[in-house]
N, C-alpha and C positions, 0 to 999 in steps of 0.2 A: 605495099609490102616493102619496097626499097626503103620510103619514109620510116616505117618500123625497125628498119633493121640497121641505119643511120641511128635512130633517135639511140637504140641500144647501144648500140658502139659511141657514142656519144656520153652514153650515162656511165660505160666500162670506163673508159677515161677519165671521167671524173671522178669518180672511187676510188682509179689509182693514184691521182694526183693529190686528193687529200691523203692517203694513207703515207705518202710517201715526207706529207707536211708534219703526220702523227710524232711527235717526242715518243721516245722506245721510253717506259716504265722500267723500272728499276728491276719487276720481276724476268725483264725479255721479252713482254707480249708489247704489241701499242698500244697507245691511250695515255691518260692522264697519266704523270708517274704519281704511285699511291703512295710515296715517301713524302709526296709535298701535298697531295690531295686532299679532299673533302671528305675522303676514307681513313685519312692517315693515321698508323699504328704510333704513339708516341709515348715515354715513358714518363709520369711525372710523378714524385717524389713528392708528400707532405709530413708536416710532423709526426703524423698517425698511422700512416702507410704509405707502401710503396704501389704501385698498381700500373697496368698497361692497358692504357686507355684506348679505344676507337672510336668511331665516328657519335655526334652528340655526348661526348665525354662518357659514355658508360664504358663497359669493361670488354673488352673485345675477347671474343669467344671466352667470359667465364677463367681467365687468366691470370685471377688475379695474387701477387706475390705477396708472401709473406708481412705480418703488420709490423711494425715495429715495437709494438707490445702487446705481442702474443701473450695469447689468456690459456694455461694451462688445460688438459684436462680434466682434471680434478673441479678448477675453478667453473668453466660453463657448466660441470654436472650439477654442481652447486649451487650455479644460479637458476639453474634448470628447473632444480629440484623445490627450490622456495618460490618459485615463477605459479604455482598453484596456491598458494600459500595467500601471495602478493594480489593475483586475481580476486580469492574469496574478500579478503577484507580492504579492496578498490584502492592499492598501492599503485595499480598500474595506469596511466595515462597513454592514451594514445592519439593521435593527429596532430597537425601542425601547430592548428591555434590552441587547443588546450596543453598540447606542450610548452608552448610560446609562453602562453599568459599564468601556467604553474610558475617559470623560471621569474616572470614578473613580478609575482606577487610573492615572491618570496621562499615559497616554498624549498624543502633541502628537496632537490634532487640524485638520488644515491648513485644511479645509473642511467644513461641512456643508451639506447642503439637506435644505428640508423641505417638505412637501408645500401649498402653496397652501392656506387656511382650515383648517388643523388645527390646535385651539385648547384640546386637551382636558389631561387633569390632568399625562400622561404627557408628551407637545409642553414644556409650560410647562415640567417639569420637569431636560428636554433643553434646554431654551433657556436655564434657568438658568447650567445648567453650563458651555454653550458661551460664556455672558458670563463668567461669572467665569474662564474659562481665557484669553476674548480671540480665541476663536473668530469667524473671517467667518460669516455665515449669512446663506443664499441661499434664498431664497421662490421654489418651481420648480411646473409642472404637475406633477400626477399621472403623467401622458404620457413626460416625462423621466424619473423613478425609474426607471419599468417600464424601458426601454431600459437604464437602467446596470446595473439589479439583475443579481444572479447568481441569487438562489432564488427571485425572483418572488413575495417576501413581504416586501416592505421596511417596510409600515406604516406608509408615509408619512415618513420621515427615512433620511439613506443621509449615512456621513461616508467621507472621505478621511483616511488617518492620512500622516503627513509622513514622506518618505521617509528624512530625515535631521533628526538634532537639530538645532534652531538654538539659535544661543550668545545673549552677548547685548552690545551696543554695550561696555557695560566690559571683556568679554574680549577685544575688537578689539583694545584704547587697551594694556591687558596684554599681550598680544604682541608690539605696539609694543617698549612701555618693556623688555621680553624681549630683544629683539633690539639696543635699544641703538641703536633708528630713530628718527626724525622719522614719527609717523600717515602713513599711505597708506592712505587709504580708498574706494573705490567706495559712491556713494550713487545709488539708483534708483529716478527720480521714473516706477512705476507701469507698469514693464515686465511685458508681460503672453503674451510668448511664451516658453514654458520655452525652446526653443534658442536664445531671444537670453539668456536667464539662466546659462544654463548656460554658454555660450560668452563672455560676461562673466566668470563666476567663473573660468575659465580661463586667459582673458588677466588677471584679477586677480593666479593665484597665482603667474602665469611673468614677469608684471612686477614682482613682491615685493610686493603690495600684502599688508595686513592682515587687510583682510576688507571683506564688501560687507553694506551696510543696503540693508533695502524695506520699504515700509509691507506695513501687516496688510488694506489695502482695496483694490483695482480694479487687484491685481497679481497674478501668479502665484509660487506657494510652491516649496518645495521637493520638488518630483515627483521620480518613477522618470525621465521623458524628462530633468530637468536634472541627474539626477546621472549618465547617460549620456553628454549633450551634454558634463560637464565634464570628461570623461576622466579622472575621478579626483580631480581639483581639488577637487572637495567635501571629501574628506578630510582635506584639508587646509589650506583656504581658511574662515574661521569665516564664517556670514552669520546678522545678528540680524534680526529682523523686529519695527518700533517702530508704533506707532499715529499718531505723527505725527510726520512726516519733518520739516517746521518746526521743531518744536519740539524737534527733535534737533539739528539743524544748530545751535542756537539753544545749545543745552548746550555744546556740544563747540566752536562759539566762544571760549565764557567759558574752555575750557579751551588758548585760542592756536591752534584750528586757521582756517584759512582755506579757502574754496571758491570752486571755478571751476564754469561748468557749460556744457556743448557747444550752442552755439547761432548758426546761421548770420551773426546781425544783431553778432554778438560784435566784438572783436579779434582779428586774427591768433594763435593762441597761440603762434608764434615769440617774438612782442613781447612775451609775458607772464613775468613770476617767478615760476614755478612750483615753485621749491624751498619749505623747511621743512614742514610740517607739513601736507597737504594733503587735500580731500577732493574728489572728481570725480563733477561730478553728472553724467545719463545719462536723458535725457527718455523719455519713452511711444515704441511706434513710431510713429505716428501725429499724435502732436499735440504732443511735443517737450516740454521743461521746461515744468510749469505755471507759470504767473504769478508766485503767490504763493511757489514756491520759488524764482525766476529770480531775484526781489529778493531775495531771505535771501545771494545769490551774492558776494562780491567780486569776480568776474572773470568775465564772460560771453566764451569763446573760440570762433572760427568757425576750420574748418577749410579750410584753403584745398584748393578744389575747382575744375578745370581743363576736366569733360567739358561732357555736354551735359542730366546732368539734376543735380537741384538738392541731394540728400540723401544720406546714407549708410545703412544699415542701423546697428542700436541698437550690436548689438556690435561692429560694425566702428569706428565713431567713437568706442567705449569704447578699442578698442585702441590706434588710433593716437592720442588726446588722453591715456593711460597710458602711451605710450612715448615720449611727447616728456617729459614727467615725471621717466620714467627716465632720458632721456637729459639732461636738466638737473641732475638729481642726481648722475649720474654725470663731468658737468662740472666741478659745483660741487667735486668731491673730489680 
């Protein structure tokens, strides 16, 4: 009994002698401190988002902060909505190596998502390719995959492939000088409903226009629903997709063209010289020509409106501010 009651007071001493070796944790208890541990909460910052990482690099408790280019919602409902669409006629790719070896072979990829904190050798390797192609890439739950997948084995990345080639801003200005026109172009600052896209590209083709530009970020591509919506028009209608719509606008200046862009606080576009060489910008639904393309504009035009509410739908103000165009060009001749 004495031995027992040694050995105890023996092993008490012991426990306190380590406890007393324990570094205090950051929170006040002992143990490891979890500010420098194998737990550790850490903040880190990439081109694509921000997030608060924990332990194996995933997202500690589900906290994850704001992306750095946040997708509207108008724009996920959109993609949402043509995500059936994309399913029936086998747009959509999912797993590592069929996404891997789509990006290979060439294929346009329109969109990707990937799964929220997947950071392993295979991700990296898909994320490569989707940069060097120019690929959007979209940092989505888990939660999302599963609902779009088809085989219920997506592996965390799931792409869209584009329903239709896109050309590119030089093949526009060539069909121009083809035709023996002055540039007519549709430019679209960040239109993110395929049926306002598609039904732009429509009134593009039957007003003569050339072709329509949209950026590569917080717009909608060329889906199954806008080559629907364009009655055919895509086939005929080129549409490039540039990384910076400024800095296009900014090109295609130096090369004599001018731009108007649709915006209530404008001029009448009656009042405006809309002939030679033209290009027609076409705001968000919702938030209109951003800032910084509204100044790149030479002619901010308002549409004269008589009812009782204040705005037009995207593609409807794309048509009637392109058919006053045509009808000035067809003046001028």
């Amino acid at each position: 009994m004495e031995k027992a009651a040694e050995k105890r007071e023996d092993m008490r001493k012991t426990e306190q002698d380590r406890s007393r070796r324990r570094p205090e944790r950051r929170d006040g208890n002992t143990g490891r401190g979890r500010a420098e541990g194998y737990g550790a909460r850490k903040e880190r910052t990439g081109s694509d988002r921000t997030e608060i990482h924990g332990r194996h690099g995933q997202a500690a408790g589900g906290e994850f902060r704001k992306q750095k280019y946040d997708r509207s919602a108008e724009y996920l409902a959109a993609a949402d909505t043509d995500g059936a669409a994309a399913q029936e006629d086998g747009r959509i790719i999912e797993g590592r190596n069929a996404v891997l070896e789509a990006f290979r072979s060439g294929k346009t990829i329109d969109r990707l998502l990937i799964q929220d904190g997947c950071q392993d050798g295979p991700i990296q390797t898909i994320k490569r390719e989707a940069k060097r192609c120019g690929t959007i890439m979209d940092f989505v739950p888990r939660e999302r995959l599963d609902q779009i997948s088809q085989t219920g084995v997506h592996q965390g990345v799931v792409a869209y492939v584009a329903a239709y080639e896109y050309a590119s801003v030089e093949d526009i200005l060539a069909k121009a000088k083809e035709k023996g026109e002055d540039p007519f172009i549709f430019i679209l600052d960040n239109i993110e409903d395929p049926h306002n896209l598609g039904a732009i590209i429509r009134t593009a083709n039957l007003a003569g226009a050339h072709g329509v530009i949209i950026p590569k970020r917080r717009a909608v591509g060329l889906t199954s629903t806008v080559a629907k919506t364009s009655a055919g028009a895509l086939n005929y209608t080129p549409v490039a997709k540039v990384t910076n719509l400024g800095h296009t606008i900014d090109e295609l200046k130096e090369q004599g063209m001018w731009f108007v862009c649709a915006d209530m606080g404008g001029e009448t576009m009656y009042n405006l010289n809309l002939t030679g060489p033209i290009g027609v910008v076409i705001g968000n639904e919702g938030e209109g020509v951003s800032r910084l393309i509204r100044e790149k504009c030479d002619f901010v035009a308002s549409i004269p409106m008589k009812g009782d509410i204040d705005s037009l739908n995207a593609s409807v103000a794309a048509g009637v501010l392109g058919y006053e165009i045509v009808r000035q060009r067809l003046q001028k001749k």
